[in-house]
C-alpha positions in Angstrom: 0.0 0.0 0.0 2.8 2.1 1.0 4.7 1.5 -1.9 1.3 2.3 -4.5 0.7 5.6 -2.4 4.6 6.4 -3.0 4.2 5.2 -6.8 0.8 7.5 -7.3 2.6 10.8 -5.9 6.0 9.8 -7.7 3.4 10.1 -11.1 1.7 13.1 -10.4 5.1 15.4 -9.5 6.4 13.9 -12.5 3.1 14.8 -14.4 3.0 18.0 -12.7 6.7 18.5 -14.0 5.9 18.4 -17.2 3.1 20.3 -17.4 5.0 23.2 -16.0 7.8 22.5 -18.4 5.8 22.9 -21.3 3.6 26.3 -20.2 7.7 27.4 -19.4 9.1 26.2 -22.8 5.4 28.1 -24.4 6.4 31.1 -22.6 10.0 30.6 -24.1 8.7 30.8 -27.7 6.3 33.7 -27.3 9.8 35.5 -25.9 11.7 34.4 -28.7 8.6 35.3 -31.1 9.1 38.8 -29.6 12.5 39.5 -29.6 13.6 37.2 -32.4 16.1 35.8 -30.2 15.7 31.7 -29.9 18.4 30.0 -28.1 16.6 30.3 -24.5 13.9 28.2 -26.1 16.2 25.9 -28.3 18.5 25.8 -25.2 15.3 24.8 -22.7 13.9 22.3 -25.7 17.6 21.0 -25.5 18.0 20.7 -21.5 14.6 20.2 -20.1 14.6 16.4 -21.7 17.7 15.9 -20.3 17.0 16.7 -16.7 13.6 15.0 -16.3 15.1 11.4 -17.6 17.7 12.2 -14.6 15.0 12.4 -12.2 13.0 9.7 -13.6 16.6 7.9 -12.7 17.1 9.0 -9.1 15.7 6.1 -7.8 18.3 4.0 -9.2 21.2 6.5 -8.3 20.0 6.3 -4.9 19.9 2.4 -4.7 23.3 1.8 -6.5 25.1 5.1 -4.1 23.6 3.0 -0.8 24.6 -0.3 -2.1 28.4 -1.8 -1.2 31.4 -1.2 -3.5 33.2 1.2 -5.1 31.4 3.4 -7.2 32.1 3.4 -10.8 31.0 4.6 -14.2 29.5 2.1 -17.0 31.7 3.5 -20.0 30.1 1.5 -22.8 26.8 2.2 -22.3 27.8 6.0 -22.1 29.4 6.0 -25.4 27.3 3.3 -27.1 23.7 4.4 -25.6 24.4 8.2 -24.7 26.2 10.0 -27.6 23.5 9.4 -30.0 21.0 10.3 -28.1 22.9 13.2 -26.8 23.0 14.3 -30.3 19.5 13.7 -31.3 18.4 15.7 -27.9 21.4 18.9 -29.1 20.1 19.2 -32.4 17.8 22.2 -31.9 20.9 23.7 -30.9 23.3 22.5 -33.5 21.2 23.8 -35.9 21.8 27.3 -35.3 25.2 26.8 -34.9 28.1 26.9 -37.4 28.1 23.3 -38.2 24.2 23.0 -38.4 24.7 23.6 -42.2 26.3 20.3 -42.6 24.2 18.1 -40.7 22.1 16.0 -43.2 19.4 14.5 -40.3 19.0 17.7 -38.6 15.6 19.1 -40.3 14.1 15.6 -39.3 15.4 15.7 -35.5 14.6 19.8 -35.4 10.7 19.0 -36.9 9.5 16.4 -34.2 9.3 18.0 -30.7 8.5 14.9 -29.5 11.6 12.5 -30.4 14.0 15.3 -29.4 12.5 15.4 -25.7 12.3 11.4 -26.1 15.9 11.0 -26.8 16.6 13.9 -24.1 14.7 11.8 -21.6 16.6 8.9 -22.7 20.0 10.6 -22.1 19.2 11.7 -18.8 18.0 8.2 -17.6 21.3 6.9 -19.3 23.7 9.1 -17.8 22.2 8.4 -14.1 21.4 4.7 -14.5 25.2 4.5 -16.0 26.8 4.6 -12.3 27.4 1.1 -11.1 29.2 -0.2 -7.9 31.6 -3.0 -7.6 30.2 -6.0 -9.6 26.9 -4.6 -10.4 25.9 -4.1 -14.4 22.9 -1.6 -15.0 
């Protein structure tokens, strides 16, 4: 019972996260519309992802930081798992930059909100869940 009580309020701060998230990243673009300045709202799109699949994660972190061992740092699954979704979630900021121009899949990645923020989400939970300690595999 405890643990479904924990679950439902878990749900509803997360929900409640990104709710406020998007009316914020709204708010960013009406800003940007104004001032014809974008990178707070390409640098929100870009981040905001990121650090709600890190707190999806801290459960994890905290059972693998209370568990015995050294801790340690799953460097495969960084580079294998991580860089390309890193990638997919910095490409509304890439694509402003000087090497935008020579990015072939960045249109695709730049159009859909949604697999940017996916892939952000992705990295974040990747990044946190990637800390191990002593013979433990994530």
């Amino acid at each position: 019972m405890k643990r479904g009580i924990l679950g439902l309020i878990s749900l509803t701060a997360y929900g409640a996260l990104l709710y406020l998230g998007s009316l914020y990243q709204e708010h960013l673009k009406h800003i940007a519309s104004t001032t014809y300045d974008p990178y707070p709202s390409l640098l929100f799109t870009s981040l905001f992802p990121i650090v709600f699949g890190m707190l999806l994660a801290l459960p994890h972190l905290y059972r693998t930081v209370r568990g015995e061992g050294r801790l340690g740092v799953d460097i495969y699954r960084l580079v294998l798992m991580g860089i390309p979704t890193l990638y997919v979630a910095a490409v509304p900021l890439l694509v402003f930059s000087p090497v935008g121009r020579y990015l072939v899949t960045s249109y695709i990645f730049f159009r859909y909100n949604l697999l940017t923020f996916a892939a952000g989400a992705a990295f974040g939970y990747i990044l946190v869940t990637s800390f191990k300690k002593g013979g433990q595999h994530p």
